[in-house]
C-alpha positions in Angstrom: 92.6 -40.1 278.0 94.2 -39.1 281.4 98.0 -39.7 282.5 96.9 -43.0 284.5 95.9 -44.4 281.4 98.9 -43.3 278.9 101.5 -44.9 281.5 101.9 -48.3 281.8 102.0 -49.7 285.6 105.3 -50.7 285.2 106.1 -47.3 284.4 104.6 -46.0 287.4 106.1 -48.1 289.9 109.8 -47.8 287.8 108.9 -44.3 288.5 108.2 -44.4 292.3 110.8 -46.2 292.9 113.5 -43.4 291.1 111.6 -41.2 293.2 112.0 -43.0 296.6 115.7 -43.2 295.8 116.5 -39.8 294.9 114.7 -38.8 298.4 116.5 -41.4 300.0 119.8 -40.3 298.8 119.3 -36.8 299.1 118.5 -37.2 302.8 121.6 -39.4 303.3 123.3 -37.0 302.1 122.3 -34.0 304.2 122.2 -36.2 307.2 125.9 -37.3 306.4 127.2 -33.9 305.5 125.5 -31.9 309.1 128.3 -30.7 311.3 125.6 -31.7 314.1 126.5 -34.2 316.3 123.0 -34.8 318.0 122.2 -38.4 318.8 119.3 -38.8 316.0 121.9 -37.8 313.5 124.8 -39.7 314.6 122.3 -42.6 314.6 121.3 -42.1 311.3 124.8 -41.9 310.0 125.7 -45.1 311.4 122.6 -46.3 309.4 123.4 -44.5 306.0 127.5 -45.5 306.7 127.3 -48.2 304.4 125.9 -46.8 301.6 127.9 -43.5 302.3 131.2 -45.2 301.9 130.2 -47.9 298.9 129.2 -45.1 296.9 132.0 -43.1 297.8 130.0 -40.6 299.2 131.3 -40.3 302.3 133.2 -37.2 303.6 134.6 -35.9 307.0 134.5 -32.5 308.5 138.6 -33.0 309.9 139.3 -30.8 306.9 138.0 -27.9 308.5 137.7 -28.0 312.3 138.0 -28.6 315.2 141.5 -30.1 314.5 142.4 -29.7 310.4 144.8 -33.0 309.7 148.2 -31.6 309.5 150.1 -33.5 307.2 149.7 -34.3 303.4 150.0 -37.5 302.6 150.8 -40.1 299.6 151.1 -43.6 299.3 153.3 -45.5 297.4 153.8 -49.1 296.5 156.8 -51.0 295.6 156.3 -54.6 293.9 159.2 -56.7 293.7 160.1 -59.6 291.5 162.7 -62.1 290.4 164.1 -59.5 288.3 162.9 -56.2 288.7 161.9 -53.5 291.3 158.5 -51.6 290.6 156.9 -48.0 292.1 153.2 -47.5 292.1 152.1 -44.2 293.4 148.2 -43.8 293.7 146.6 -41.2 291.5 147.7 -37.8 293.4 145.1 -35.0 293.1 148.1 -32.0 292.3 149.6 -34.3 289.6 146.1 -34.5 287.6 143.8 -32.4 285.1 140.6 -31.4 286.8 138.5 -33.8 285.3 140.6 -36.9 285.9 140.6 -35.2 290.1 136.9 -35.4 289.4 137.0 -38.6 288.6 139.9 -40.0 291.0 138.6 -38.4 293.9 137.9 -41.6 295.6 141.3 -42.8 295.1 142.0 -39.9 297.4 139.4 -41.1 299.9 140.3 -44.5 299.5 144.4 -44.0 300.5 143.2 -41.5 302.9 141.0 -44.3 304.9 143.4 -46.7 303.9 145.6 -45.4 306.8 143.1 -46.0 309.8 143.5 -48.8 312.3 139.9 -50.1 311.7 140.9 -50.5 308.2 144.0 -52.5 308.3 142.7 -55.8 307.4 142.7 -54.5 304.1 146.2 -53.4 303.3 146.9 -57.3 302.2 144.2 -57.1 299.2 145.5 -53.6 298.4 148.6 -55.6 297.8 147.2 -58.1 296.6 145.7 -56.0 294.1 148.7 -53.9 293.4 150.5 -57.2 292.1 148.3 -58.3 289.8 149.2 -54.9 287.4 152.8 -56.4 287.2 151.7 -60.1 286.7 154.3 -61.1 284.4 154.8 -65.1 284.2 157.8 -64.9 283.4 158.6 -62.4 286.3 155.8 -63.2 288.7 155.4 -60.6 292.0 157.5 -61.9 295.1 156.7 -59.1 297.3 154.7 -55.8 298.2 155.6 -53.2 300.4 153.1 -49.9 300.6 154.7 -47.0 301.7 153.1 -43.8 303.3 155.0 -40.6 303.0 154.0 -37.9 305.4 154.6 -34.2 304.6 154.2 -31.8 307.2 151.6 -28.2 306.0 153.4 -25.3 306.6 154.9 -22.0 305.1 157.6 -23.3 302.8 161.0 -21.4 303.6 162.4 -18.2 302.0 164.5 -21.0 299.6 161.6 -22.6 298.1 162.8 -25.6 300.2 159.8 -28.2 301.5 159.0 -29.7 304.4 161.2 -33.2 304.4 158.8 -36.0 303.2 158.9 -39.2 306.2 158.2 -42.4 305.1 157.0 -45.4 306.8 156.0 -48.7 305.8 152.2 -49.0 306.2 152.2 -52.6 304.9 154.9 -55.5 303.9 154.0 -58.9 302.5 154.8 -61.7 300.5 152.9 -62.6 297.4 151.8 -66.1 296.4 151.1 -67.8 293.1 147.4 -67.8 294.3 147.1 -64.4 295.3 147.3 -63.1 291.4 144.6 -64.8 290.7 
């Protein structure tokens, strides 16, 4: 009895299919993760951008060069109701265990795109969101305002002072009834 005969077809096409995946991704990722900027690859990226980014996937090379980002960054978000004032930070990478940075990585990509231009459409369902975790009926959400607070990198002083934190409001709204839904 051979191995085409112990395997159902099912089996076989379950098991192409796994395998065509696994190629796929492992392309998309080398394609993605080239610090090549040749026209076939930058094509391809904008092909595999979708799935890069739903899967979390994605990952720039600003971190390194040409021009490293020079400021750490953290975003906060302040929920206000009738009767109380609320601060949400999201999950900080320095504050966590290395597992739960593992696993919260992509809160740090997320508030890191979060901050782009192309992305502001968004900030009102981040709020949105936000809301919902302090969805009290009896002290509904009246307002949410996300705030980014810039840190400049750089040598800290001989006091073991920091750079100042600067904050700016990324994002100010009001919430509706509907929108904690």
């Amino acid at each position: 009895m051979g191995m085409e005969e112990a395997v159902p077809e099912s089996g076989v096409v379950r098991r192409r299919v796994i395998s065509a995946f696994i190629l796929f991704h492992l392309i998309a990722i080398t394609l993605w993760a080239l610090p090549y900027d040749l026209p076939v690859i930058v094509h391809a990226r904008d092909v595999i951008q979708p799935y890069m980014r739903l899967t979390g996937l994605f990952q720039t090379w600003n971190m390194f060069a040409p021009n490293p980002v020079p400021t750490n960054t953290t975003i906060k978000a302040v929920v206000i109701t009738e009767h109380h004032m609320h601060v949400w930070e999201y999950p900080r990478m320095d504050k966590l265990s290395f597992g739960e940075r593992y696993r919260k990585e992509r809160y740090r990509k997320f508030a890191e795109n979060l901050q782009m231009d192309q992305t502001s459409l968004v900030l009102a369902d981040v709020a949105k969101h936000i809301a919902r975790f302090y969805n009290d009926p009896d002290d509904p959400p009246q307002k949410v305002i996300l705030l980014k607070y810039e840190t400049e990198i750089r040598p800290w002083t001989e006091d073991g002072s920091g750079p100042a934190l600067n904050p700016s409001v990324l994002f100010e709204d009001y919430i509706e009834p509907a929108d904690l839904r």
